[in-house]
C-alpha positions as CSV (number, residue, x, y, z in Angstrom):
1,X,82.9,227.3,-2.7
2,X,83.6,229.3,-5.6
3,X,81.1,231.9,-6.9
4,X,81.2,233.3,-10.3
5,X,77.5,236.5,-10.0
6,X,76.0,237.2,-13.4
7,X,73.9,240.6,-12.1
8,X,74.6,243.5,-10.3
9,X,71.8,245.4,-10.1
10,X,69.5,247.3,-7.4
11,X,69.7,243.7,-6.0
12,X,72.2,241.9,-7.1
13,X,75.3,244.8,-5.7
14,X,74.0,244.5,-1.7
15,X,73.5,240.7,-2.4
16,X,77.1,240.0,-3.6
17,X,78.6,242.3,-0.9
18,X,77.1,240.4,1.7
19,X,78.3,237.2,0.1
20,X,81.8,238.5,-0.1
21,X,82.0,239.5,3.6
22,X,81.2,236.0,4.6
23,X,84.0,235.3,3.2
24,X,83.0,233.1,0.0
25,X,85.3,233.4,-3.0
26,X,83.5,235.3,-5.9
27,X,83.8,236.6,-9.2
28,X,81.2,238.9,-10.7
29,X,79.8,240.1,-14.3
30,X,77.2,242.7,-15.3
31,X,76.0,242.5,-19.0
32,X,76.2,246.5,-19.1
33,X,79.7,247.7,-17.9
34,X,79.3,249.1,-14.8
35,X,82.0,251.4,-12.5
36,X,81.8,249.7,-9.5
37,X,84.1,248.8,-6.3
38,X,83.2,246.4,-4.1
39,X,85.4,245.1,-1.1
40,X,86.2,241.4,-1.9
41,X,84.9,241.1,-5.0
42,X,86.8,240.8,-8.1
43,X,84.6,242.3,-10.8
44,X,85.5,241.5,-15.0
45,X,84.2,242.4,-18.2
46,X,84.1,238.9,-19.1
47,X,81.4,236.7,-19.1
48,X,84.0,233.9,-19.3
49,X,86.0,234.8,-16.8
50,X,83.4,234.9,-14.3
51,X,82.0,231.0,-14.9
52,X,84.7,228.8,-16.0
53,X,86.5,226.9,-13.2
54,X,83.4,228.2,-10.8
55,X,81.5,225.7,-8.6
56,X,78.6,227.4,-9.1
57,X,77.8,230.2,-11.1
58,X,74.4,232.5,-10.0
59,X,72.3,234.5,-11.7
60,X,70.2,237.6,-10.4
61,X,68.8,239.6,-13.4
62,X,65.7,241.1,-14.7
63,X,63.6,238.2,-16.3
64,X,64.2,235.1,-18.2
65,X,65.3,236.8,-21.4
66,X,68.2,238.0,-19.2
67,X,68.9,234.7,-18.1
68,X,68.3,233.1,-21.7
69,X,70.8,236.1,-23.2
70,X,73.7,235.1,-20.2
71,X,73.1,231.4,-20.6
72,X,72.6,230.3,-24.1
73,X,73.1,233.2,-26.3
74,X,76.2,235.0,-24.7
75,X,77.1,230.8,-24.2
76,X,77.9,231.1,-20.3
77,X,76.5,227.4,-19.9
78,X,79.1,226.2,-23.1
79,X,82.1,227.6,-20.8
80,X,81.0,225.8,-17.6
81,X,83.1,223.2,-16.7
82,X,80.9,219.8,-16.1
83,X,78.8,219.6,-13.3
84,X,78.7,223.5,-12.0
85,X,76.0,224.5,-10.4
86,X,73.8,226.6,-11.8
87,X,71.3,229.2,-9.2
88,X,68.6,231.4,-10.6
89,X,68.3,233.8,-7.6
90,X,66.0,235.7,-11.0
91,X,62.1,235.4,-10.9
92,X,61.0,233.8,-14.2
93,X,58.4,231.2,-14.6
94,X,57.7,228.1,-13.7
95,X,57.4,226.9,-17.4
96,X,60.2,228.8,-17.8
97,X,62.6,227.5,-15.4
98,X,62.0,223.9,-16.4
99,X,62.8,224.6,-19.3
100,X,66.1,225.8,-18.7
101,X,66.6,223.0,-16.3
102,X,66.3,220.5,-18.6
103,X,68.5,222.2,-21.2
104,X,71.0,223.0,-18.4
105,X,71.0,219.0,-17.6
106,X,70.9,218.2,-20.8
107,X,74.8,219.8,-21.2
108,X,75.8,218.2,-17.8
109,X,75.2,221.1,-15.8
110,X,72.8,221.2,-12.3
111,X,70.2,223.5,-11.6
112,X,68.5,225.3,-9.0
113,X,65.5,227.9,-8.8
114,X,66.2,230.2,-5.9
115,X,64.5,233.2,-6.1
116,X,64.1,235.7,-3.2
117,X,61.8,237.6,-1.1
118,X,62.3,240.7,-0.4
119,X,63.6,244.4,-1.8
120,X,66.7,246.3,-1.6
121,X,66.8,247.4,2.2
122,X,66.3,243.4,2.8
123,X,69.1,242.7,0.2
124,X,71.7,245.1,2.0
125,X,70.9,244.0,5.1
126,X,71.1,240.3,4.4
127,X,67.6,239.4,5.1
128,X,65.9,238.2,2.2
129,X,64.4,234.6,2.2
130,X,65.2,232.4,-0.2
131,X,62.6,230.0,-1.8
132,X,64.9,227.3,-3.3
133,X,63.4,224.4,-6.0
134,X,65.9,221.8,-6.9
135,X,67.8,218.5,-5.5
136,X,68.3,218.8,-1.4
137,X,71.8,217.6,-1.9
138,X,72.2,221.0,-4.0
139,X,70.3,223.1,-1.6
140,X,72.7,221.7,1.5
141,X,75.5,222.9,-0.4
142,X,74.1,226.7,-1.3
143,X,73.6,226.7,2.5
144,X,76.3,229.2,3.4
145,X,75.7,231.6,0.3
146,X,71.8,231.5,1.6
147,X,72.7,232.4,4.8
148,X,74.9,235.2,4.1
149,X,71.9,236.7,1.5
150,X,69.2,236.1,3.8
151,X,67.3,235.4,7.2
152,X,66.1,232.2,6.1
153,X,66.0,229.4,3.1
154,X,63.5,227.3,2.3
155,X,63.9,223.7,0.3
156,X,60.2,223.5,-1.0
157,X,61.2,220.8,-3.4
158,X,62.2,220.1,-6.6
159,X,63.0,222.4,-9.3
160,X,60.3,224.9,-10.5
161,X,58.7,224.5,-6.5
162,X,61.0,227.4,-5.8
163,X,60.0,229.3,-8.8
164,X,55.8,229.0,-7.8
165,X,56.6,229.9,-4.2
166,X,58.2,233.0,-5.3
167,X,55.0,234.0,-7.6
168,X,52.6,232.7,-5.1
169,X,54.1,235.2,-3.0
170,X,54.2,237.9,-4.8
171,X,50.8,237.7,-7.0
172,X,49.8,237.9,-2.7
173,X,51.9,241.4,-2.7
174,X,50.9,242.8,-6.1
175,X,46.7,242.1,-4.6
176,X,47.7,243.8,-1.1
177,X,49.4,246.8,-2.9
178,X,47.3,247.9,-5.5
179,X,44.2,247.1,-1.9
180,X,46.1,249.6,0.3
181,X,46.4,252.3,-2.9
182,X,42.7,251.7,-3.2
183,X,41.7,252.3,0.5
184,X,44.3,255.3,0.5
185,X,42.9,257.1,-1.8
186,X,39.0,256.2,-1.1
187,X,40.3,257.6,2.3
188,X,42.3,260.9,1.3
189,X,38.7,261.1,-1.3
190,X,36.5,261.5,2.0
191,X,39.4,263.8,3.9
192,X,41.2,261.7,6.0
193,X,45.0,262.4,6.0
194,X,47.2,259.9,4.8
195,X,49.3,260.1,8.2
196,X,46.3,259.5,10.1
197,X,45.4,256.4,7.9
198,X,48.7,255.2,8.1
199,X,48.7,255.5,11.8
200,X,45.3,254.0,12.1
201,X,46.4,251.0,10.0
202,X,49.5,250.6,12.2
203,X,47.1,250.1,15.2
204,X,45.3,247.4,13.5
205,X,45.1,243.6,12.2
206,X,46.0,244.3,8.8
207,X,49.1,246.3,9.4
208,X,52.4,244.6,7.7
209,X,55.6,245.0,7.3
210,X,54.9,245.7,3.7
211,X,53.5,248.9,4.7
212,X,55.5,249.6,7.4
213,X,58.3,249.4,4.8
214,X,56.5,252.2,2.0
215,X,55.3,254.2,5.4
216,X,57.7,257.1,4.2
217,X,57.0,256.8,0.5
218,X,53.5,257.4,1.5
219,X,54.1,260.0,3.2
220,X,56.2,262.3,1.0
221,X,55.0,260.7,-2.0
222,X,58.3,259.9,-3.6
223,X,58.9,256.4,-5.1
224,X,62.4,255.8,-6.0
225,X,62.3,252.2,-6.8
226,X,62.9,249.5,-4.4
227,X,60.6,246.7,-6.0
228,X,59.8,248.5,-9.3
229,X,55.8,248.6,-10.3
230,X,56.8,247.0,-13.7
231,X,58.6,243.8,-12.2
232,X,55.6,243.6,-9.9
233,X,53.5,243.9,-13.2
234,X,55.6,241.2,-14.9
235,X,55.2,238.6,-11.7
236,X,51.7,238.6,-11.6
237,X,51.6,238.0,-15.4
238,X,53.7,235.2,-14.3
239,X,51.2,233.8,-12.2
240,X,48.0,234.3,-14.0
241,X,49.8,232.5,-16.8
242,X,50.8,229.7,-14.5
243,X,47.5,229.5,-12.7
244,X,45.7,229.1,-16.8
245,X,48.1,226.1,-17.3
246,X,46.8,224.4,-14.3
247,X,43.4,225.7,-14.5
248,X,43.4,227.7,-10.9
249,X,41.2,230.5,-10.9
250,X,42.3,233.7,-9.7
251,X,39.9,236.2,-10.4
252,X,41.6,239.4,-7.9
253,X,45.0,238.5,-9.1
254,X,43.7,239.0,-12.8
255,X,42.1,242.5,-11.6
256,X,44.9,243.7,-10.4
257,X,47.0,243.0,-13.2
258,X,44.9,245.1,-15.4
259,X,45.2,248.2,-13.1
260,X,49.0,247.3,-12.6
261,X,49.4,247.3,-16.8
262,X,47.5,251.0,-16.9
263,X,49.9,252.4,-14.2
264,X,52.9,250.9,-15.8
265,X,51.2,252.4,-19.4
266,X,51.2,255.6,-17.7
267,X,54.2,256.2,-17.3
268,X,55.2,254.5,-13.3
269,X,56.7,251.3,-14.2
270,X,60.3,252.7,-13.0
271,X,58.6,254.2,-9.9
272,X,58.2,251.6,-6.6
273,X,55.4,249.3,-6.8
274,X,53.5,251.7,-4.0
275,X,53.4,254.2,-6.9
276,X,50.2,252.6,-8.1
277,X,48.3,255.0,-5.3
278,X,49.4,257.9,-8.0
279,X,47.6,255.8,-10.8
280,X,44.6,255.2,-8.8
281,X,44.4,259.1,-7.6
282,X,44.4,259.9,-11.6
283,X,41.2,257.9,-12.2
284,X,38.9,259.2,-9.3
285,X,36.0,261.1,-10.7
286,X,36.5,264.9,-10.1
């Protein structure tokens, strides 16, 4: 298999790493020039020269304008040889992604969805999961790059499936998040330490590895990114625009959308999705 990686971001860099040391061929491209060395990797400054003569050609960017900008407008897909492979590992939306199937299938090129759970300490330690929409005969074949991205991969069916698993998933995360920064700071209100909630928590049903992963951010309330609060902020706009088309109702996911927009609006959008505890501690009554 040979890989050409559009993407080398927060999540794309420990991604490709882990794909190289499995010992899969790959070429990458970042659409800002980046000074980078990774072991096995041949990086370019082409966009070119990291899709033609590729079997398949991945993508792991910010959002679908990214994907539109290296697809269509930058014209990766019009250098693809016939029949590449094509693998949004990007959450977009489910509209979205058919979309670009169809066009991609249109110019004789396959498609599949294949976004990922999980942040950066997953992604360096290879154990994302993968939530893959498209034909199983293409999902067979991604096999070996799954596995050396993640601890598991999932065929939920055709293309777009992978793209509403991923925002199922996460609309789930951005409701649990913006919960525990609700209960933290009604706690830390009524002077309970936030070590002592956290260890309280720990002991009890709805403990998580979620939290057990923002334990220390918690703690010495520093948020360097590792799922950034606006990417959160842009999935669950995702959702609640997917759930109108199909007329689901989803009445806390739409709540907590509005308090993720004011954080973001404040000024925490770069900050780690936990950071909406900060927002929350702004708005209690003095």
């Amino acid at each position: 298999m040979k890989v050409g990686w559009i993407g080398l971001g927060n999540m794309g860099v420990p991604m490709i790493r882990n794909i190289a040391q499995a010992g899969i061929d790959v070429i990458a491209y970042n659409r800002t020039q980046k000074t980078l060395s990774i072991d096995g990797v041949q990086l370019v400054t082409s966009l070119g020269d990291a899709v033609r003569d590729r079997d398949v050609v991945v993508l792991m960017v910010s959002d679908v304008a990214a994907v539109r900008d290296v697809l269509f407008a930058q014209g990766a897909a019009q250098q693809m040889g016939s029949g590449t492979l094509v693998v949004n590992m990007s959450t977009i939306g489910v509209d979205e992604t058919l979309e670009i199937a169809k066009d991609l299938h249109s110019r004789g090129l396959r498609f599949v969805d294949a976004p990922v759970l999980g942040s950066v300490k997953p992604a360096e330690n290879g154990a994302l999961t993968v939530v893959a929409g498209g034909d199983a005969s293409d999902f067979e074949l991604l096999k070996p790059l799954f596995d050396a991205v993640a601890k598991a991969a999932f065929h939920i069916g055709p293309c777009g499936k992978g793209a509403t698993m991923k925002l199922l998933v996460n609309a789930y995360l951005g409701v649990a998040v913006e919960a525990l920064g609700e209960c933290l700071t009604f706690g830390a209100e009524n002077g309970l330490a936030t070590k002592l909630m956290l260890d309280v928590l720990q002991n009890s049903a709805v403990w998580s590895p979620m939290i057990a992963g923002k334990r220390d951010m918690l703690l010495q309330q520093a948020y360097d990114a590792q799922f950034a609060l606006r990417h959160l902020t842009k999935d669950l706009g995702l959702a609640i625009r997917q759930a109108s088309s199909i007329g689901a109702h989803m009445p806390a996911v739409d709540a907590t959308l509005d308090t993720l927009c004011a954080a973001v609006e404040t000024g925490l959008g770069n900050r780690d999705m936990v950071a909406v505890v900060e927002y929350l501690k702004a708005q209690t009554r003095p």
